[in-house]
Steps between C-alpha positions, in 0.01 A plus 500: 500500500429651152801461250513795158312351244211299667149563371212491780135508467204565701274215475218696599547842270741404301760756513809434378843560692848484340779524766762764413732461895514235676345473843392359833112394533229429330285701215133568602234572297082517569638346904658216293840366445588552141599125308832540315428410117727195412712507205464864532844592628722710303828309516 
């Protein structure tokens, strides 16, 4: 589940996702699972 304020990346591309609503699943870039950026969460 994605929580407001996470940061994710594509490892591949390297686009950049900052979540604005929560949500159920997983982000998906290039067929990929997107890694969440630690220490990145807007608290």
């Amino acid at each position: 589940m994605t929580k407001v304020g996470e940061t994710y990346r594509c490892l591949i591309c390297g686009n950049v996702v900052k979540v604005v609503e929560n949500g159920a699943g997983t982000l998906v870039c290039c067929g990929q699972p997107m890694k969440l950026e630690k220490g990145k969460k807007k608290k």
